[in-house]
N, C-alpha and C positions, 0 to 999 in steps of 0.2 A: 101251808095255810089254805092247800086249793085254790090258788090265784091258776094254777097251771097246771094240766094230765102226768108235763113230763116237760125237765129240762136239763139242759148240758151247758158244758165251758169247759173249752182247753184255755191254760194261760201259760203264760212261758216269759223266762226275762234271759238276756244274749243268746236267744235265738235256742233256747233248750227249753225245752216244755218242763213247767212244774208241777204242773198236775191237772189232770184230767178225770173228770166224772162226768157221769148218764145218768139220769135216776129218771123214776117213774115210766109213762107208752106213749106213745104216738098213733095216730091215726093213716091207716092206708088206704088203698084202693077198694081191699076187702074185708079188714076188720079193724072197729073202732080204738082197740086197746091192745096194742102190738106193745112189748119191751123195749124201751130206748137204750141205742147203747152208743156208744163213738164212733161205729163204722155208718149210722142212718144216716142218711144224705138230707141236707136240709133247705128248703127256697130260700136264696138268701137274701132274695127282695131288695133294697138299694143299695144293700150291701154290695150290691154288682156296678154302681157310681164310680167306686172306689177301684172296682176292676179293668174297668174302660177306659179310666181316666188314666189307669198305668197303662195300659194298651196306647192310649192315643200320645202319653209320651216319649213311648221306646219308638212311634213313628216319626215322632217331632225329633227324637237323635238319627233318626235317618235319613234326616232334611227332607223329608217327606211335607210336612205342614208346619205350618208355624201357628202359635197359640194367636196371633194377630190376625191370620187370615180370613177374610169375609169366607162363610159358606160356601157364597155362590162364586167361591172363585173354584170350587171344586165339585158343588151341586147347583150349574148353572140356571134349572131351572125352579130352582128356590129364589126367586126375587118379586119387587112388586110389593105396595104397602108395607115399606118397612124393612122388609126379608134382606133385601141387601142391606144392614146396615148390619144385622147380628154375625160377630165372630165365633170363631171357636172357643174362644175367650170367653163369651158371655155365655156360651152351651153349658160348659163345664161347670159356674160360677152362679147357675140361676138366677140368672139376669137379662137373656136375650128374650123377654117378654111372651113366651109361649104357655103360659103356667097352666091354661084352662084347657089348652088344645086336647081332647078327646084320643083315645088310644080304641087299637084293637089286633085280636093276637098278631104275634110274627113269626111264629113258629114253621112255618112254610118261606116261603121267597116270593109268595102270590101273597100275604101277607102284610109280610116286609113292603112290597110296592104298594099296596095299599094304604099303610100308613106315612111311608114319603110323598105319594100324591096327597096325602091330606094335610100335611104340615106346610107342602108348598103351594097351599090357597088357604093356610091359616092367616088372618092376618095379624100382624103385632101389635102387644098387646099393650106397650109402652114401650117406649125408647132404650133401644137397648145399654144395657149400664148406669140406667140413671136409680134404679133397685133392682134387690135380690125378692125371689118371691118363688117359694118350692116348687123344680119341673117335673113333677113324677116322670115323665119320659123323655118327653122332647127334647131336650137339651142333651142329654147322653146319646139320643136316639141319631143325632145328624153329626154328631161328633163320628159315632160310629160308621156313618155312612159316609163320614170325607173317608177315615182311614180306607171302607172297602174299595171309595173312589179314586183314590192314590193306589192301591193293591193289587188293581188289576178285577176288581169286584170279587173278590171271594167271599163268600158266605160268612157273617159276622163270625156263629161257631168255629168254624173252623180258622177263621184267623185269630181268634179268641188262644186256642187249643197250640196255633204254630207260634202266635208272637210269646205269649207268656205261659201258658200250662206247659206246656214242653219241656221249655228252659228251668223255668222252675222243679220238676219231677214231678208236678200235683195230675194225680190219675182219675180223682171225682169230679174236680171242677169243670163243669159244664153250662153251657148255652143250648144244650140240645133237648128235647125231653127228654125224661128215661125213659128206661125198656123195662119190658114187665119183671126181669128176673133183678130187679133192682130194689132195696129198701131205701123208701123215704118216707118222709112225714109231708102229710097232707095239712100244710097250714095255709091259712085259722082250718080250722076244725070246722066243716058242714055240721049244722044245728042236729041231734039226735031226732027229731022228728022228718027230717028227710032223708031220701036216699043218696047213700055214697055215690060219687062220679064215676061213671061207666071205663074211663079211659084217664091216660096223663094229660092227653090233649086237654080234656074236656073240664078236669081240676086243675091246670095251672094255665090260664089263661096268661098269663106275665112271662111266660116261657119264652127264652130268645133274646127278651128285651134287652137293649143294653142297658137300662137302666133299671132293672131288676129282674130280669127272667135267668141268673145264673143259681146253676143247684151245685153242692156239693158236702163234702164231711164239714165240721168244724175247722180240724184238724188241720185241713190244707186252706182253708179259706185263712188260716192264722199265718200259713207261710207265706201269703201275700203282704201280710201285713208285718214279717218278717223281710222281707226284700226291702221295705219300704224303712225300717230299722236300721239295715245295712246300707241306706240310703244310693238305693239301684244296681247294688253292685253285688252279685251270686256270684257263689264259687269262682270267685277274682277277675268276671267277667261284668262290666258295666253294663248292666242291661238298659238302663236309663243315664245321663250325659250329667254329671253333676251340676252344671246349670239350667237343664231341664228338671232336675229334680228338685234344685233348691224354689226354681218358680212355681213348680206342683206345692212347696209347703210354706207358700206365704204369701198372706194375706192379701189377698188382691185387691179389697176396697177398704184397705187400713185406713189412708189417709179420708177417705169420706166419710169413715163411722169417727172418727178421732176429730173429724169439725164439729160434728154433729152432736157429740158430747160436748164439746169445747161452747158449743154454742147452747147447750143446755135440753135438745133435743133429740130425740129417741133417732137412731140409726135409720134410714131406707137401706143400708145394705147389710150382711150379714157376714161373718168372719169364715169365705170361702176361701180352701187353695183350688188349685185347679182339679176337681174332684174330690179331694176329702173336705169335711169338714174340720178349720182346727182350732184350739184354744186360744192361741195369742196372747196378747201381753198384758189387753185389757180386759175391765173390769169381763165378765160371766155374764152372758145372753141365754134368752130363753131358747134356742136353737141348742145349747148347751145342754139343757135338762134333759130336752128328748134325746140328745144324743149319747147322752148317759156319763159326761163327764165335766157335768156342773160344779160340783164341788173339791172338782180338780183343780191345781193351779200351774202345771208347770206347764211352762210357752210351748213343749216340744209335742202336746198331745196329738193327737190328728184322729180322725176314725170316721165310722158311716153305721148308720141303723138300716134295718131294714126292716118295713112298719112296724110296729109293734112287739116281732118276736124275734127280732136279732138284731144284736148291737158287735162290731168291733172294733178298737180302740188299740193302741201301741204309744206311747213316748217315745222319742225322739233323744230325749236326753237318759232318762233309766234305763231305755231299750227292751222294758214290760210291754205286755199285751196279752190282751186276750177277745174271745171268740166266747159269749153268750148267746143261747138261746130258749126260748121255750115253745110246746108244741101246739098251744093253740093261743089268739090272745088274752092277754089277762084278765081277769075277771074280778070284782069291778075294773074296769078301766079305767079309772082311777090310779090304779096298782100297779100302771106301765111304768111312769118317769121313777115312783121310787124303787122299784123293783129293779129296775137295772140300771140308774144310779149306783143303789148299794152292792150290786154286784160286782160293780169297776171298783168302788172305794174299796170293799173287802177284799177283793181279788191284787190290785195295785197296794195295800198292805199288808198282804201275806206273801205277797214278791220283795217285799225290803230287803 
């Protein structure tokens, strides 16, 4: 219908892909209508929530951090107005009140310190845990900086690449730019009246992020969400502590959304586990639509979008999933929530 240049989806149910399609181009560094196929690497934009937040609990089974611990008991000089009060708990769960704080690239390490001096003179922005309220970054971004603080500070990529791409065998999945002899799609798509971005730098400004700068295939960004199906545990090996993982997929502000209907009133909080988003028991929230799995009902959903051109999604109890995306955003926009809505419904009942 032209909502999109170009889009792809692996899906797969017990951890076997059932099928996989590319159709239409993508846009690169050098030309605007390049063929899509399954090997382009995609931004996977918050999609990478969902990645960190496995990161931060294969550290938490290394009695490294605990989901409870203040920040500043690991980034002592994050405090001041507030700062001490937010845990790692409320990072993960967008709710440690940082939602407006300002970002800029981190794609360097001069970067990276740039944007922790500025979060540790943001001040907060409400109380932490008292609501959920979307952190584009902040909240993944200090989670990630306790782990590199517990790690000896190693460079987020690279402990990215040692705690879970490794173990898992996924070879695209990245936190680092690409290299130029690399296909990716350049999403959203720069307007046809200006010129294409000189460098990867200079088009993926989100690069790095823990909260949305990882790039990679479909394909493997689905095996994460495969590990999470096997519920932490790869090739007979727990990579995450099964009560570390059960706390990753439940509801952390159940009982305050469940008064808040009780009492006849619209939720302050929003049906976070510690990094994915998941469905839960109750009624279907508007955080549901964008996440493209509104008109789903089983308790076991869980998944993450990332803005507008990538959604992924897994059950818990069917043990489907899959890895949507498209090459630039949809058009009207409009055409986001139903469009990849219908693609988890059609996609989760051609896995039956």
């Amino acid at each position: 219908d032209g909502i999109a240049p170009g889009a792809a989806i692996v899906a797969s149910r017990n951890g076997a892909i059932r099928f996989e399609k590319a159709c239409g181009t993508y846009c690169s560094l050098t030309e605007r209508q390049v063929r899509l196929t399954p090997e382009t690497l995609h931004p996977l934009y918050s999609f990478s929530k969902l990645i960190t937040g496995t990161v931060v609990a294969m550290t938490i089974q290394e009695g490294r951090l605990d989901y409870n611990d203040p920040v500043s008991k690991h980034i002592p000089e994050f405090t001041g107005e507030g700062r001490e009060l937010v845990t790692l708990r409320h990072c993960l769960t967008h709710s440690a009140g940082l939602a407006k704080a300002a970002s800029n690239p981190v794609s360097d390490e001069a970067g990276w310190s740039a944007a922790l001096g500025m979060l540790c003179k943001y001040p907060v922005e409400w109380k932490p845990g008292s609501k959920t309220s979307y952190h584009s970054w902040s909240g993944a971004f200090l989670a990630a900086e306790c782990v590199r603080r517990v790690s000896g500070g190693k460079p987020w990529a690279g402990l990215g690449r040692q705690k879970l791409f490794a173990p898992l065998g996924v070879k695209s999945l990245s936190f680092e730019l690409p290299t130029e002899d690399q296909a990716w799609a350049l999403v959203p798509q720069p307007d046809a009246t200006k010129p294409l971005p000189k460098s990867a730098k200079a088009a993926l400004s989100f690069a790095g992020h823990p909260g949305g700068g990882c790039l990679g295939t479909l394909a493997d960004a689905l095996i994460v969400l495969h590990l999470h199906l096997q519920e932490g545990v790869w090739n007979s090996k727990p990579l995450i502590a099964r009560d570390v993982f059960r706390q990753m997929h439940t509801v952390q502000y159940e009982k305050e959304i469940a008064a808040a209907r009780a009492a006849g009133k619209a939720p302050a909080h929003e049906p976070w586990g510690l990094g994915p988003l998941l469905r839960g028991t109750g009624p279907a929230c508007d955080a549901h639509k964008w996440f493209c799995f509104y008109d789903q009902t089983s308790s076991g959903i869980f998944g993450h979008a990332g803005i507008d051109t990538l959604i992924g999604v897994g059950d818990l109890h069917t043990k489907k999933a899959l890895v949507f995306a498209t090459t630039n955003s949809p058009k009207p926009a409009d055409q986001t929530v139903p469009l990849r809505n219908k693609a988890t419904d059609l996609a989760f009942k051609e896995l039956a």
